[in-house]
Structures are given as C-alpha cells and as structure tokens.
N, C-alpha and C positions, 0 to 999 in steps of 0.2 A: 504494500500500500504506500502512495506516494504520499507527503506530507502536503498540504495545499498554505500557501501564505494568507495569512491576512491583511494584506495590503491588497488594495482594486488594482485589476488590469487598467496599465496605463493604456490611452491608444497609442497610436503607431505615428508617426510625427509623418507629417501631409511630404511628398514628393521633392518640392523645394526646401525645406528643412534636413528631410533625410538626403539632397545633395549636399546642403551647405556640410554637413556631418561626417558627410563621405570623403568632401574635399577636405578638411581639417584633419581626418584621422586617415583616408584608404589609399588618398591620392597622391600621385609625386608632391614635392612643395614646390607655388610656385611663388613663394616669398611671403616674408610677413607684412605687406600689404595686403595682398589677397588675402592672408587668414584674417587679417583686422575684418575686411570686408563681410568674407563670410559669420564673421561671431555678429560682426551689426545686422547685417541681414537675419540672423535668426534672431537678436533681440528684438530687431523691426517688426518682424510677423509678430512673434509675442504681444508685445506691444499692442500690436493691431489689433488682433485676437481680439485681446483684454479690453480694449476702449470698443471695439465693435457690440462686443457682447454687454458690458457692464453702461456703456453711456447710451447707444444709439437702441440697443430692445428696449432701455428703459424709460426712450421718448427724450433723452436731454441732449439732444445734437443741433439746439438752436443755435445759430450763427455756423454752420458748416456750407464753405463755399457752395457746395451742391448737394443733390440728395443722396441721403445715405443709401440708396440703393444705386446710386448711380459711382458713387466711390467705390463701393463693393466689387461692381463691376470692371472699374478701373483698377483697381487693387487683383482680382484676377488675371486679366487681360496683361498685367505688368509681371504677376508671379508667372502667367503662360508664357509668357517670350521667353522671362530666366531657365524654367523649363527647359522650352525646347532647346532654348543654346546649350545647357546642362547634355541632354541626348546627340544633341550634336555632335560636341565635343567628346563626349565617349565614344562615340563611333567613327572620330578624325572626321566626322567632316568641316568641323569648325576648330582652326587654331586658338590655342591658350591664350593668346590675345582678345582674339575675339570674344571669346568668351570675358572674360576680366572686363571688357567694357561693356558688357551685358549686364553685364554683376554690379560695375560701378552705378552705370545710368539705374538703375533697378534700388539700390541702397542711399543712391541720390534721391533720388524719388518717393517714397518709404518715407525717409526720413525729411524729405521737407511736409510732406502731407501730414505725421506726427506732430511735427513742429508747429501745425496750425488749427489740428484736431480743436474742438469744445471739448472742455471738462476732462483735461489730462492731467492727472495726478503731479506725471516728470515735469512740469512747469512749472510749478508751484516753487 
C-alpha cells in the first residue's frame, strides 16, 4: 500500500511557464540575461494570475485602459506568440536570438500592462 500525502495536487504550470522552467533548469545557458528574463516572465504571469483572478472577478478593475476581457485576450494572444517561438526554437526553426527577442518584447509587455493594472498590491 502506497502512503498518499496530505498536501493537494498542485496543477501543472500552463505551457509558457513550464518553458520558462525548462529554459532555466533543461536548456543550454544562454546567459544571465535570458535567465533574469525568464524568472520575470514567470513572476509576470503570476502576477497576472493573481490581479486577474482577485481584482477583475471581483468587479474592481475600474480605470483599466480596456476591458478586462479584452486584456485577457491580449495577454493570451502575447503568451501565444512566446509559445510558438518556445516550439520553434526547439525544433531549430527559430535561432536563440530570435527567440530572446520574443521573450524580451513579451516580458516588456507583461510588465508595463502590470505597471498600470487597478488595485495592484506591488505599487503600493
């Protein structure tokens, strides 16, 4: 008989997270800029997560340049590009370069959208 834990099953961290993961611990290094990048980028999502879920279901996203459903969408549309460059690059059809400016423009991005969120704790 196996022993079962008492801690809950974590999920499994979404695609672009479990890249950012992959490049930090699986992948050649392609320097500590890129890793700075990738650790921003997965606090970014977090981040996002957090304010999507705790500010915007709970109605307090007054003053957000746009609609919270229309950021949502821009926030996928942005983690889809990281994506595919992510698959690209594994399969060489897209150079470490390119990739890295995928990643920049993407963590760029994240992060100024954060910076202008309603009701972000990190401002305070």
């Amino acid at each position: 008989m196996t022993e079962r834990s008492n801690h809950p099953s974590r999920p499994e961290p979404g695609p672009v997270r479990a890249a950012m993961i992959d490049l930090l611990t699986h992948q050649p290094f392609l320097g500590f800029a890129v890793d700075d990048l990738a650790v921003r980028l997965v606090s970014g999502e977090l981040r996002f997560d957090w304010w999507y879920s705790e500010v915007v279901k709970q109605g307090r996203a007054e003053g957000l340049w746009c609609t919270p459903t229309e950021l949502g969408l821009e926030y996928a549309e942005t983690t889809d590009r990281l994506e595919d460059a992510w698959e690209r690059r594994q399969s060489g059809e897209l150079s470490d370069d390119a990739f890295v400016a995928v990643l920049r423009e993407t963590v760029v991005t994240l992060e100024d959208w954060l910076d202008r969120v309603p009701g972000a704790p990190w401002r305070s």
